[in-house]
N, C-alpha and C positions, 0 to 999 in steps of 0.2 A: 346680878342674879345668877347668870351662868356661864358667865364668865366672856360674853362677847356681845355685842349690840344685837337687838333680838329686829326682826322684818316690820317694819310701820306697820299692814295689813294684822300680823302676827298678833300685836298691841289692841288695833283695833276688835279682832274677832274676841278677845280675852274681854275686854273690857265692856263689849256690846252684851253679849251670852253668858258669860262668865263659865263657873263648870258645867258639864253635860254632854250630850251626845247629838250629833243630829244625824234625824233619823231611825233614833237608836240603833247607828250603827259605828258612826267615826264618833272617835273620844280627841279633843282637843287636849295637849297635856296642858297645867293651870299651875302657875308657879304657886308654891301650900297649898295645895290641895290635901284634903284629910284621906285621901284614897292615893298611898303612894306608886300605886301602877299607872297614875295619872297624874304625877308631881312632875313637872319640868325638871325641877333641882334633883330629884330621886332618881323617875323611871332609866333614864338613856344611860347611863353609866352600866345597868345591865345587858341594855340591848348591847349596845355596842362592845358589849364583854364578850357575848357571845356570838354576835358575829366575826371577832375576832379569832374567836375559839373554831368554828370553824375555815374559816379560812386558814387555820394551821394544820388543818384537816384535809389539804388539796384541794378545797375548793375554792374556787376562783369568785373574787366581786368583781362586779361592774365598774365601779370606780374606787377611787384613792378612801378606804373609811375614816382615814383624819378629815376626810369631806364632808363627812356625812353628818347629822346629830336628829334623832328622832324628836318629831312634834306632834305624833298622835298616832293611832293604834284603832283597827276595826276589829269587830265583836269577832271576828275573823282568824283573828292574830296578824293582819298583814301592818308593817310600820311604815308610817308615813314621815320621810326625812326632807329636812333642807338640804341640799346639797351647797355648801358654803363656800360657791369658789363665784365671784372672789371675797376672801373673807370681810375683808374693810366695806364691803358693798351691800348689805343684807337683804334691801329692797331688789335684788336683779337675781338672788337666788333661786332656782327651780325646783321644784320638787321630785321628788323620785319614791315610789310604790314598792316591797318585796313583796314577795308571797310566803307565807309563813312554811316552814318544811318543805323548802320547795328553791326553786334556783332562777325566777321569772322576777325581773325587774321590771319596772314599768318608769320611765321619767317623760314629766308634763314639762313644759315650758310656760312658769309664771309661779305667780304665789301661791298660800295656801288658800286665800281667798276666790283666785283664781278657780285652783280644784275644786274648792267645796260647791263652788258655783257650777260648773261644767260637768261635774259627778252628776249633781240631786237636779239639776235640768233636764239631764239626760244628753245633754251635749258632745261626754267624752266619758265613753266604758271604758271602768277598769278591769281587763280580764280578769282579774283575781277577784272581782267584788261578784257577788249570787249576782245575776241572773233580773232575779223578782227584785231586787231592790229598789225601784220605784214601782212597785207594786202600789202600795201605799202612800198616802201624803206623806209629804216630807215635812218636818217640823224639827225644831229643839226641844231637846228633853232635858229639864234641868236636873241636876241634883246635888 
């Protein structure tokens, strides 16, 4: 599908929820999705263009971006990546936060499952995420 073994959790969250947002706030990307800023096989080929694009710009990343690969996206613009090291491993990968126009990296230790859990509990703020966002019940939103 994209070319590398995708995270068990990964699998499961697609396959539970399918497309949508929870919270309406994180987008999970969904391999054919009809909405390609949320295509697994589409959207990251851009991000990662343009993270590259800056970083030829003197600005410095956190880590190695042949690391990196986006798996979702807040209403926010901030991207939510695997960090693939090590790559043969998918299940041990951690997650890593940017901030959209901006130079704030955020990395979780665990899956995506992990974070979705520890965000929407309120267990682990992401500075870059509002504030109010458990303001409201947390639910999925299909579409």
């Amino acid at each position: 599908m994209v070319g590398f073994q995708l995270p068990l959790d990964y699998k499961e969250i697609v396959y539970t929820y399918g497309r949508g947002s929870f919270a309406e706030f994180i987008h999970v990307f969904q391999p054919g999705s009809s909405l390609p800023a949320v295509d697994i096989k589409v959207a990251p080929s851009g991000i990662l263009e343009t993270l590259r694009f800056v970083e030829t710009q003197g600005f410095p990343m956190p880590v190695v971006l042949d690391s990196l690969f986006p798996v979702g996206v807040s209403d926010n613009g901030n991207y939510v990546f695997w960090r693939m090291d090590p790559l043969d491993s998918p299940d041990e990968w951690e997650i890593v936060v940017n901030e959209p126009r901006g130079d704030r990296w955020e990395f979780f230790e665990g899956n995506l499952t992990s974070l979705l859990v520890a965000v929407f509990s309120g267990a682990r703020k992401v500075s870059m995420f509002p504030r109010d966002l458990l303001a409201e019940q947390v639910a999925f939103h299909a579409y």
